[in-house]
C-alpha positions as CSV (number, residue, x, y, z in Angstrom):
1,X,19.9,-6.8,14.5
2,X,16.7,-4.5,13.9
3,X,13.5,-5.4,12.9
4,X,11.1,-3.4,10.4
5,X,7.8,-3.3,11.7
6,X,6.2,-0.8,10.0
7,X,6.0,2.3,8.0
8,X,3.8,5.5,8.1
9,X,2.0,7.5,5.9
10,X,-0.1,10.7,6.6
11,X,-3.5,10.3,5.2
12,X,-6.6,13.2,5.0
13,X,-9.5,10.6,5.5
14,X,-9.7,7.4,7.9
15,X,-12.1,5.5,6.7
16,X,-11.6,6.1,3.0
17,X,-7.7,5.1,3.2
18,X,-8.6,2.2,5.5
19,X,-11.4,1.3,3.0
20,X,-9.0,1.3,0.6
21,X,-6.2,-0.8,2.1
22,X,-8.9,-3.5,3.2
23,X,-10.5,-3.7,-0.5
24,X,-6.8,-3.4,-2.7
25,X,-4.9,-5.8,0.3
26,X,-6.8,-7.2,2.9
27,X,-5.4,-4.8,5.6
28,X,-7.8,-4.4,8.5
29,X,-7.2,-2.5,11.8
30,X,-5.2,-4.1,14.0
31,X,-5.1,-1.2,16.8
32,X,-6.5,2.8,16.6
33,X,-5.1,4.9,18.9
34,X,-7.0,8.3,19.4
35,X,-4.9,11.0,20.4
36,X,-6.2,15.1,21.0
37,X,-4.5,16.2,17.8
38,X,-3.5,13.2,15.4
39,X,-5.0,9.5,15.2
40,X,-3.1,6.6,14.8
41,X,-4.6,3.6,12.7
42,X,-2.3,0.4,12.4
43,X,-3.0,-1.9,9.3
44,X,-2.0,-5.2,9.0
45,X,-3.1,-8.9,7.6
46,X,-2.3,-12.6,8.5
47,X,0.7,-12.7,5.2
48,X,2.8,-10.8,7.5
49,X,3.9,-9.0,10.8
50,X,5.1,-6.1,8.8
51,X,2.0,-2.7,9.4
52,X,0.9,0.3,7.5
53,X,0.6,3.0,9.9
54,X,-1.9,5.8,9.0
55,X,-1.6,8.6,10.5
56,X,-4.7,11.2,10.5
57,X,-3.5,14.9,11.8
58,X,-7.1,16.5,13.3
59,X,-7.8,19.7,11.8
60,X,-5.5,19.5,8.8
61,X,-7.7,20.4,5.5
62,X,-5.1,20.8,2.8
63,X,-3.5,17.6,0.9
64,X,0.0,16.6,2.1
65,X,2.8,17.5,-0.7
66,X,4.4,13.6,-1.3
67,X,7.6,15.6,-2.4
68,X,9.9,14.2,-4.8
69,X,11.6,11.7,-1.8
70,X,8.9,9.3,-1.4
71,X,9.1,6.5,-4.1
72,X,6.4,3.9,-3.1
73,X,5.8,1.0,-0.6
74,X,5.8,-2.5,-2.5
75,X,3.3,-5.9,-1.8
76,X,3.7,-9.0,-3.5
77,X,0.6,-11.7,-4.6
78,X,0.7,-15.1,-5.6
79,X,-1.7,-14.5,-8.7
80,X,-1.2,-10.5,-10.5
81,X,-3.2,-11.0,-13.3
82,X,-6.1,-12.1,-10.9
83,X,-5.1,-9.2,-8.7
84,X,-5.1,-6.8,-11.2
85,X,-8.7,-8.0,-12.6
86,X,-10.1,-7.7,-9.2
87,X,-8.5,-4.4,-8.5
88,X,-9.5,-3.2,-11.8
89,X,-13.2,-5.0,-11.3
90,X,-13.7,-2.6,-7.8
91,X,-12.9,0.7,-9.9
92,X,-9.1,1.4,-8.1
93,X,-7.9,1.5,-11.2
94,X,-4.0,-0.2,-11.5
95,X,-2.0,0.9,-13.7
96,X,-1.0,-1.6,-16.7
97,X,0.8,-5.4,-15.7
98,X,4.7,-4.8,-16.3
99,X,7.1,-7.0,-17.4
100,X,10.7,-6.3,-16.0
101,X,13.8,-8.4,-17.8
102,X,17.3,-8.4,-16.9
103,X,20.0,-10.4,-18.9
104,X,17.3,-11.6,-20.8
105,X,15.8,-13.4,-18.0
106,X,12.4,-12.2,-15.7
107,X,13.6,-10.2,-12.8
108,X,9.7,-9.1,-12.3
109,X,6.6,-8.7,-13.2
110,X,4.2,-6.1,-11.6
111,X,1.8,-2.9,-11.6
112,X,1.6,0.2,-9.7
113,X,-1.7,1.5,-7.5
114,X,-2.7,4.9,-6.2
115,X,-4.5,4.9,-2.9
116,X,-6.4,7.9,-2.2
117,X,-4.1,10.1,-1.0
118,X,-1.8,10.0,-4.0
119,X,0.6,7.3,-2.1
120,X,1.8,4.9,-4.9
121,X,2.1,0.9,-4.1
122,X,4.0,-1.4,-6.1
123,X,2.0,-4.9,-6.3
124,X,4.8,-7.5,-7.8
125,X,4.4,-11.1,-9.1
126,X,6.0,-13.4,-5.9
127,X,9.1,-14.9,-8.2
128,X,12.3,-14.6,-7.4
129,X,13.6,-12.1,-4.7
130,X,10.1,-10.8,-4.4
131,X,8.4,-13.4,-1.9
């Protein structure tokens, strides 16, 4: 059976994507690897073994086109509202708190997050399916 141990995302700037990630979710750096044309930063944080690799191409000077196939990654937190305030507080501005219902019943409750590089995270309520 496989194991997901991370995913990548091409970012323009180290340390303002790893700024962000530590200030919006407590990733720090959990291993840089420094290679002749590209930089590999791994991201991580004691909730989980799952990473965020970033991945800095030297040289490049033009913004990476997200396409239309990338949809978002997706964290969860034990308090949103609190999350939301404090994200809000530091000037990432979130997007608005969400309520999703299904069958009349909460299925989730959550708010979306741009990080610098125009990379969309999903931060969801823990409840349900979404530990």
């Amino acid at each position: 059976m496989a194991k997901m141990i991370h995913s990548m995302i091409r970012v323009m700037e180290e340390a303002r994507s790893v700024d962000f990630y530590e200030m919006a979710f407590g990733l720090n750096v959990a291993e840089r690897l420094d290679f002749e044309t590209f930089t590999l930063i791994y991201l991580s944080n004691a909730e989980c073994e799952f990473e965020l690799e970033l991945t800095v191409n030297k040289g490049r000077e033009e913004a990476y086109d997200l396409g239309t196939g990338y949809g978002h990654l997706a964290v969860t937190v034990s308090e949103l509202d609190s999350e939301h305030k404090r994200l809000t507080d530091a000037g990432l501005n979130p997007g608005k708190i969400v309520e999703f219902n299904r069958e009349s019943a909460l299925l989730a409750r959550f708010f979306f997050i741009t990080d610098p590089d125009g990379y969309k995270i999903e931060v969801l309520q823990r409840h349900g399916r979404f530990k």
